[in-house]
C-alpha positions in Angstrom: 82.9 79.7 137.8 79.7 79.0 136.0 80.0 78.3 131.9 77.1 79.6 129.8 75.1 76.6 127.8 73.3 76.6 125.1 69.7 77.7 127.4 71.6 80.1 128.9 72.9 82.2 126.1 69.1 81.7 124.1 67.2 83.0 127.2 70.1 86.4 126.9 68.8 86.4 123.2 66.0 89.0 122.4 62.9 87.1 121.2 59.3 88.3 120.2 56.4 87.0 122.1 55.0 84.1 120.8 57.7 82.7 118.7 60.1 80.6 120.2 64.2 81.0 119.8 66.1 78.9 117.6 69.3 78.2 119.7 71.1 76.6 116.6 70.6 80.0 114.7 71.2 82.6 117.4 74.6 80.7 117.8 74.9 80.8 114.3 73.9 84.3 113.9 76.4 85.1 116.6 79.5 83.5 114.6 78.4 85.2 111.4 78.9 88.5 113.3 82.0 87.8 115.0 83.9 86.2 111.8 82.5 89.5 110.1 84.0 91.5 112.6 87.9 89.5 112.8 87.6 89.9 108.9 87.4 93.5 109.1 90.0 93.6 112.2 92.5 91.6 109.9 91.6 94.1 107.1 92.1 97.2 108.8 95.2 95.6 110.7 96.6 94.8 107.0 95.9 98.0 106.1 97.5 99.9 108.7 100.8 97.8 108.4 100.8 98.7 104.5 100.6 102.3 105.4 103.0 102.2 108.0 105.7 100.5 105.8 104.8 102.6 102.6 105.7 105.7 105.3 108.7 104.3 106.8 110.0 103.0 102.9 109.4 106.9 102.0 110.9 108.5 105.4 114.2 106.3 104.2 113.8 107.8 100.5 113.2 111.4 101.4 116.9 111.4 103.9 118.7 109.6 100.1 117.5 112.8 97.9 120.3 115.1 99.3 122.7 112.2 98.1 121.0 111.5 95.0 121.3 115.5 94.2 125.0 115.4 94.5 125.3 112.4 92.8 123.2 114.3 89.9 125.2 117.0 90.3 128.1 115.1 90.1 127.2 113.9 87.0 126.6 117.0 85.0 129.7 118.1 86.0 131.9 115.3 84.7 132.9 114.0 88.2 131.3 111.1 88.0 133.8 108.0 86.7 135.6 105.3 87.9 134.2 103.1 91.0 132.0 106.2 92.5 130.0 105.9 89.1 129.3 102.0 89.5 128.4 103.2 93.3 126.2 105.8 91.4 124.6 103.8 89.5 124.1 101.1 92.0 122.5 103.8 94.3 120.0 105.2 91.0 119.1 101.4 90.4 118.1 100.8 94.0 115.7 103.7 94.8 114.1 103.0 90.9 113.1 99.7 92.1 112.1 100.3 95.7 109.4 103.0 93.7 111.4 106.7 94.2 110.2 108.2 90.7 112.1 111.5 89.5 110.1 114.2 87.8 110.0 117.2 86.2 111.2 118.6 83.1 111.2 121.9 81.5 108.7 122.6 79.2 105.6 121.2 81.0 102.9 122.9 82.6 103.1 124.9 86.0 101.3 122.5 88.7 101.4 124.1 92.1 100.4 120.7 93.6 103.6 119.3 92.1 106.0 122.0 91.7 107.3 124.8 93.9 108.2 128.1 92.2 111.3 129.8 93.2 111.4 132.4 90.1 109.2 134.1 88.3 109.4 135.5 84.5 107.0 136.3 81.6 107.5 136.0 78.2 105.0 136.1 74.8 106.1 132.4 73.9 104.0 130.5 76.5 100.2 130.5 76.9 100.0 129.1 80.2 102.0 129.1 83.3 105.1 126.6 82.4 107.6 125.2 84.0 110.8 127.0 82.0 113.6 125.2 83.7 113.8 122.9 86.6 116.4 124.3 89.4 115.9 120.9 91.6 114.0 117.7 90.2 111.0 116.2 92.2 110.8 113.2 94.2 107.8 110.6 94.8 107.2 107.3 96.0 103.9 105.9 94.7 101.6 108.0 95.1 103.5 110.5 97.6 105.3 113.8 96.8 108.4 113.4 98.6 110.0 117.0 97.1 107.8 119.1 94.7 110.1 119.8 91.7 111.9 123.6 92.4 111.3 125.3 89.2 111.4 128.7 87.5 108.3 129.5 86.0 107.3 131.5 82.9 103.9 133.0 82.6 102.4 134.5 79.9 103.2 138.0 79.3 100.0 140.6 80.1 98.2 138.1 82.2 
């Protein structure tokens, strides 16, 4: 087993003719570079781990919305009371600050990106594409469409 000294790893270094190597700053140029590159491993590894957690956080959020519909459902319905509403509630509260955002509401601009269309109508009262009445609200977490909101959509009418 031979270990590498300090001649040995400045006669490995590239040097132009007629200069001589500086073995104090190829050794430090050779630290630079490798705390340069575990900074950017640590970076990309803290990265990765934030991305996988933000997907497993909103893999958990997109199996609740079925139960989050019926509980909405529920609720317009005049089911909801008693100990199932403090369950309710204790179930809206949770997803709200874990980051599940609800959206949509009638009224507001058709946005393919954001909504899915499951009807179609025209009428003389809007001027763009609008979002007449929400069938099924949308989901997302952060920045992520979990469920597009299910609308019916009115368009203007001759366009």
């Amino acid at each position: 087993m031979t270990e590498n000294t300090t001649e040995d790893v400045v006669e490995d270094a590239v040097v132009e003719p007629g200069q001589e190597a500086d073995p104090v700053a190829t050794l430090t140029s050779d630290l630079q570079r490798l705390q340069a590159e575990y900074a950017n491993y640590r970076k990309r590894v803290e990265r990765d781990r934030a991305v996988a957690h933000e997907s497993a956080v909103g893999a958990v959020l997109t199996e609740l919305l079925a139960l989050l519909d019926d509980v909405d459902r529920a609720e317009q319905h005049g089911e909801l009371s008693g100990g199932f509403k403090a369950v309710a509630d204790q179930l809206n509260s949770i997803t709200s600050r874990i980051g599940l955002e609800k959206y949509g509401t009638e009224g507001e601009a058709f946005d393919p990106q954001i909504h899915e269309a499951l009807m179609h109508d025209e009428s003389a009262d809007v001027a763009v594409a609008t979002a007449s009445k929400i069938l099924q609200p949308g989901y997302k977490y952060k920045e992520r469409i979990l469920r597009p909101a299910r609308v019916a959509v009115t368009d203007p009418a001759g366009a």
